[in-house]
N, C-alpha and C positions, 0 to 999 in steps of 0.2 A: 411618214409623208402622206400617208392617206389620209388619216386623220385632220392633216392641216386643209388638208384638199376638200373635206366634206366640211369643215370648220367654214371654208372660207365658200365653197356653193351655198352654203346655209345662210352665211349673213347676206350675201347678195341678192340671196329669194328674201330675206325678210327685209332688206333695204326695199329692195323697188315696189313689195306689197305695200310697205310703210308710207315711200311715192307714192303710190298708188291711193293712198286713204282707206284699205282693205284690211278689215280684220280678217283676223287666223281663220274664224269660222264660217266667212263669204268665201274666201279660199281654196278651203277645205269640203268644203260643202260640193262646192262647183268644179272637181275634180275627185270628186267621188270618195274622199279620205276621209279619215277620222281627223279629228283635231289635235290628238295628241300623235298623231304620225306625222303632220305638218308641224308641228312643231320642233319632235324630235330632228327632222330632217332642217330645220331653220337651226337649230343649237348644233348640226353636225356630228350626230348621235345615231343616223339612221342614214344607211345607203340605197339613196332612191336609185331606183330603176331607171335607164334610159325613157322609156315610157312615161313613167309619172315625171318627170325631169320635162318632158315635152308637155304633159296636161296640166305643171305647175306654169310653164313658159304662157300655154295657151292663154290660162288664167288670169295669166298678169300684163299679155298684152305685148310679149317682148319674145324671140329668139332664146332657148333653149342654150344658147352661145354665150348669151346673155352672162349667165352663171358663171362661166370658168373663168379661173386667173388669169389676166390679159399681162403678158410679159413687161410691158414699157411703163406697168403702173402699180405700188405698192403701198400695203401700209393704210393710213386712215385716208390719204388721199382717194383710195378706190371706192369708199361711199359717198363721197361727193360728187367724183367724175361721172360715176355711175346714174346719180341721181342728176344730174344736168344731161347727161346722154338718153336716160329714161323717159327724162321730163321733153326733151326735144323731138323725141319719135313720138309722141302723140299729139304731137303738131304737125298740121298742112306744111308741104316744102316752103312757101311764100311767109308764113309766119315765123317756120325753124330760122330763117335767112333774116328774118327783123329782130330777132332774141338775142341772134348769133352777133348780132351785129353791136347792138346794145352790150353784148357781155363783152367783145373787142374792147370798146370803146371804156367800157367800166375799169378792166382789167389795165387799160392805157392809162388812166387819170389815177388809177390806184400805184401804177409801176411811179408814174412822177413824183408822190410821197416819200 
């Protein structure tokens, strides 16, 4: 079970880096690691510390919460949700709400197909 659990922190830090357009070594650099300890810990090989778990979040921009498995969502769906969630908190509220409204709207003309 841990295992899955470090599996799946790891792909979510190296999904939203990936959002992000951040290689491993802007990353790593800017929270004091090596590159192959970011990496380990993106492949779920390596169990980061609460700390660095917080100085990888800082990094990216997003809540340390960010990472954990969110109950109501599984599967390949959680790199897309995650990346439309990622991608909307670095937008101004007034922008989020023009995206958000557009992706209704998308997801409405797509349901009628």
């Amino acid at each position: 079970m841990a295992d899955i659990l470090l599996a799946r922190i790891g792909e979510k830090i190296r999904a939203i880096r990936k959002s992000k357009k951040l290689s491993i070594e802007e990353v790593a650099y800017s929270i004091n690691a090596g590159i192959n300890y970011l990496s380990q810990v993106e492949r779920g090989q390596r169990n980061p510390t609460i700390k660095m778990l917080h100085n990888i979040a800082s990094a990216l921009g997003v809540t340390p919460e960010s990472f954990l498995p969110s109950r109501r969502r599984t599967d390949v769906k959680d790199s897309y949700v995650d990346l439309v969630i990622n991608t909307l908190s670095r937008l101004k509220p007034e922008n989020r709400k023009a995206v958000l409204n557009i992706l209704k709207e998308t997801v409405a003309q797509i349901e009628k197909l």
